[in-house]
C-alpha positions in Angstrom: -246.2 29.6 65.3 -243.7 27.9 62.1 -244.1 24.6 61.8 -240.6 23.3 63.0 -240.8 19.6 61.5 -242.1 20.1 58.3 -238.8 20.2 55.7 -237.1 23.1 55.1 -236.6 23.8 51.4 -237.4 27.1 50.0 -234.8 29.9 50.4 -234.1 33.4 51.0 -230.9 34.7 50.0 -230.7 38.8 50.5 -227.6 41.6 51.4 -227.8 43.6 54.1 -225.6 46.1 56.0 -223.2 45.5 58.3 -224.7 47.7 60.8 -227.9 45.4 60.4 -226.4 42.0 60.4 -224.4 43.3 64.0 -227.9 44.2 65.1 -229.6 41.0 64.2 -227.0 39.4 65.0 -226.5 41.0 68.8 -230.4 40.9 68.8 -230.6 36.9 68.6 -227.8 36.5 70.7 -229.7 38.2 73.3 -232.5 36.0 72.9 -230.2 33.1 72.5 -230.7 32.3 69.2 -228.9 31.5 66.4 -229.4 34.4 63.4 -231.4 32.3 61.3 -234.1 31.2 63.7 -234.1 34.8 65.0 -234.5 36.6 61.6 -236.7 33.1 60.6 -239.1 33.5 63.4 -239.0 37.6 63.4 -239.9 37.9 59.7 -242.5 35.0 59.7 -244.2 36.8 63.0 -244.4 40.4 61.4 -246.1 38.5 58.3 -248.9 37.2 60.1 -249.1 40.3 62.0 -249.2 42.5 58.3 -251.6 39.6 57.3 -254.1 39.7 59.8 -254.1 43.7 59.4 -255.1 43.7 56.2 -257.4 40.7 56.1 -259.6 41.2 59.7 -261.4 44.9 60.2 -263.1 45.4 63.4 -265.5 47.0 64.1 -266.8 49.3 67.1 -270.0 48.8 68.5 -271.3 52.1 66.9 -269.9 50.9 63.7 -271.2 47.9 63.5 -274.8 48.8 63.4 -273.7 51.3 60.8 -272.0 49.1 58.6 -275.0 46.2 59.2 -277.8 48.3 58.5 -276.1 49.8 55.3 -275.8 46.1 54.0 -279.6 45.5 55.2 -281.3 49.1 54.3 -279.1 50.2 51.2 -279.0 54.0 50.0 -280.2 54.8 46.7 -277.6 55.7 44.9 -275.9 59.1 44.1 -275.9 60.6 40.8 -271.9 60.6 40.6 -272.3 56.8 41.6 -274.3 56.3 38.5 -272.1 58.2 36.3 -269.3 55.7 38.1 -271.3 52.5 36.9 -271.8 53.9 33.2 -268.3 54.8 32.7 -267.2 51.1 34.2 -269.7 49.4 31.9 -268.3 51.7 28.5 -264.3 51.1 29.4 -264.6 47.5 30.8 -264.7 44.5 29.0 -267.2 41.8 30.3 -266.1 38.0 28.8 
């Protein structure tokens, strides 16, 4: 949820269409808010939403034993994954 007493400073300025400011607009009105706590709390909720999709994986049951018992009981690796390694180590500079 946004923080509604800490100070407001930073902007956002941006163009748009009319055809989406009449939807935003109609859109908050609807909700009965004004257009910048609509688009405010819209954009910040779809952030955390794109946030947490990116940052949290979960896991199915049958997946996680899968993923666990590859961190625990490692493969040995593939040829192509050593040939991976060596090219990484020749084109990369370590400082």
């Amino acid at each position: 949820m946004l923080a509604t007493a800490d100070k407001q400073e930073a902007r956002f300025n941006f163009r748009a269409t009319v055809a989406l400011k009449d939807t935003i607009e109609r859109a908050a009105a609807l909700k009965g808010q004004d257009t910048t706590s609509f688009v405010r709390q819209a954009a910040y909720e779809l952030a955390v939403t794109t946030i947490q999709a990116h940052e949290v994986t979960i896991l199915k049951p049958e997946d996680h034993r899968a993923f666990f018992d590859a961190l625990e009981n490692p493969p040995e690796p593939t040829d192509s994954l050593r040939a991976a390694f060596a090219s990484h180590r020749q084109r990369v500079i370590k400082r």
